[in-house]
C-alpha positions as semicolon CSV with decimal commas, in nm:
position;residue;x (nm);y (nm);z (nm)
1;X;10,512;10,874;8,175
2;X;10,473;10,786;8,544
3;X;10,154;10,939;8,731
4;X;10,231;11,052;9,106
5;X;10,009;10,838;9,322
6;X;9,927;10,989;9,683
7;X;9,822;10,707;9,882
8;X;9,675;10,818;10,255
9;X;9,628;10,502;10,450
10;X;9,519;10,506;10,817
11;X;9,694;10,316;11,071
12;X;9,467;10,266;11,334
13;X;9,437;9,870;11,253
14;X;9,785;9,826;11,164
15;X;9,819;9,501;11,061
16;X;9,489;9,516;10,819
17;X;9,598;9,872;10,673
18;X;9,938;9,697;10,609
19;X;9,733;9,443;10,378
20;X;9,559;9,686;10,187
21;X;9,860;9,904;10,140
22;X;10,028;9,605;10,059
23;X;9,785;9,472;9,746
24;X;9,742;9,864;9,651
25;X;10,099;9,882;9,605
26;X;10,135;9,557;9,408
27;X;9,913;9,734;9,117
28;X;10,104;10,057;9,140
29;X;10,502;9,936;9,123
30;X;10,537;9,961;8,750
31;X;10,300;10,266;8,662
32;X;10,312;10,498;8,913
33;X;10,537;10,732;9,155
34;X;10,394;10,632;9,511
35;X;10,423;10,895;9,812
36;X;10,278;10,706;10,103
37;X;10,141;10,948;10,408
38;X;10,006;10,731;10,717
39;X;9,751;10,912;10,952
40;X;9,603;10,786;11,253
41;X;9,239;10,709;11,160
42;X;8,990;10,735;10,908
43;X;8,882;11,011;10,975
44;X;9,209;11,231;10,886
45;X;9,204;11,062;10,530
46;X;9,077;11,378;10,351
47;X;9,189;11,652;10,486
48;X;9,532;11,438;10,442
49;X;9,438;11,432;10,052
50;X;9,346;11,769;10,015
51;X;9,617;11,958;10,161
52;X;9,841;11,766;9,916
53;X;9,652;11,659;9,612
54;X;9,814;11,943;9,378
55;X;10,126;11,763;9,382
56;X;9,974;11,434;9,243
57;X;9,752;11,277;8,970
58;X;9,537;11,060;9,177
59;X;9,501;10,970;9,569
60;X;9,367;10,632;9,742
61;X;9,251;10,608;10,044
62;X;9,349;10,301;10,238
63;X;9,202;10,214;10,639
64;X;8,931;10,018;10,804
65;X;8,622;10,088;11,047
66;X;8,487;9,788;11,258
67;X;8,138;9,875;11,418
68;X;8,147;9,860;11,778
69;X;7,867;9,917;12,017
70;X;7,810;10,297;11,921
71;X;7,711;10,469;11,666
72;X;8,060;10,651;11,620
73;X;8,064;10,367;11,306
74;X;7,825;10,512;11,106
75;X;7,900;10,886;11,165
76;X;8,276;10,788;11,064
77;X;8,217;10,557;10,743
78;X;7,958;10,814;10,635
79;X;8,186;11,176;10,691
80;X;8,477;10,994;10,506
81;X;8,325;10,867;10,225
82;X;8,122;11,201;10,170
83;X;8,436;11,388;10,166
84;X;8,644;11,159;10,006
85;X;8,409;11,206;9,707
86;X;8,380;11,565;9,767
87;X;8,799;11,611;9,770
88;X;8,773;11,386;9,370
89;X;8,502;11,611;9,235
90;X;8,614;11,953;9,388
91;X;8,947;11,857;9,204
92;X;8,877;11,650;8,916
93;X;9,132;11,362;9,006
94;X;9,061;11,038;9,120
95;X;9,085;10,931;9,464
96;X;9,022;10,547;9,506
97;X;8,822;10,420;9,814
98;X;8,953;10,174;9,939
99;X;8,851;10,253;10,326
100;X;8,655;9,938;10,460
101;X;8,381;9,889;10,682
102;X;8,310;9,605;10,836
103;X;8,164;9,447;11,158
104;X;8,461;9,258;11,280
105;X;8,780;9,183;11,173
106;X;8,753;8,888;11,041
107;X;8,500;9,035;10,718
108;X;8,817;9,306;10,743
109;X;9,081;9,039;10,687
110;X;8,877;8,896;10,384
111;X;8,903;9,193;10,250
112;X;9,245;9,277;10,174
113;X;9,242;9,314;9,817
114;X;8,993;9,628;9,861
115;X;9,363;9,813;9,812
116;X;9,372;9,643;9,510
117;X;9,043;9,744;9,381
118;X;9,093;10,117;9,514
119;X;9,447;10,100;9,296
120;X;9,270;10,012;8,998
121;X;9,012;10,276;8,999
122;X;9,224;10,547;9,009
123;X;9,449;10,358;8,685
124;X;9,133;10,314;8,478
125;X;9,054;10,720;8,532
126;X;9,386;10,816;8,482
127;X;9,428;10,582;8,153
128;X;9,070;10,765;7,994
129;X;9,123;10,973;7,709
130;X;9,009;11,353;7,797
């Protein structure tokens, strides 16, 4: 049986979310049912998979942070990982990280597969034996 994948990815770097959505989706075609919710940032990634993580087996979350010259970087990276985690333990489904953070965009470019990786993740739970 298919698992329903949520997939939040945040569109605030366009064409890099694109890639990660992209090399998520690749892993996904023949196993899952994808729903596919875009937000505008990082930062509305969980509250995006909590209000709608009933409906599905597993999330990923999909978007990219590039430091600038503030600290807004870390506070960001930090608050969505933390909840991200918080949102897969509170509910005992997998939600795949695949949020990067890099320095510029051309470490975020190189790093298109993350999707991939965050895909994956959330598979391997989902295929464990309770």
């Amino acid at each position: 049986m298919k698992k329903k994948i949520l997939i939040v990815v945040a569109n605030y770097y366009k064409d890099i979310s694109k890639e990660l959505l992209n090399s998520s989706l690749n892993e996904l075609k023949k196993l899952s049912k994808v729903k596919i919710i875009e937000v505008p940032g990082v930062f509305e990634i969980p509250v995006t998979i909590i209000k709608n993580i009933k409906k599905y087996d597993g999330a990923i979350a999909l978007g990219c942070v590039i430091k600038g010259e503030t600290p807004h970087f870390d506070f960001i990276s930090s608050s969505a990982t933390d909840a991200i985690m918080k949102v897969s333990i509170d509910t005992k489904k997998p939600v795949g990280n695949g949020i990067i953070t890099c320095l510029n965009k051309d470490q975020a470019n190189a790093r298109g597969q993350k999707g991939k990786e965050a895909a994956l993740a959330v598979i391997s739970i989902l295929s464990q034996k309770k």
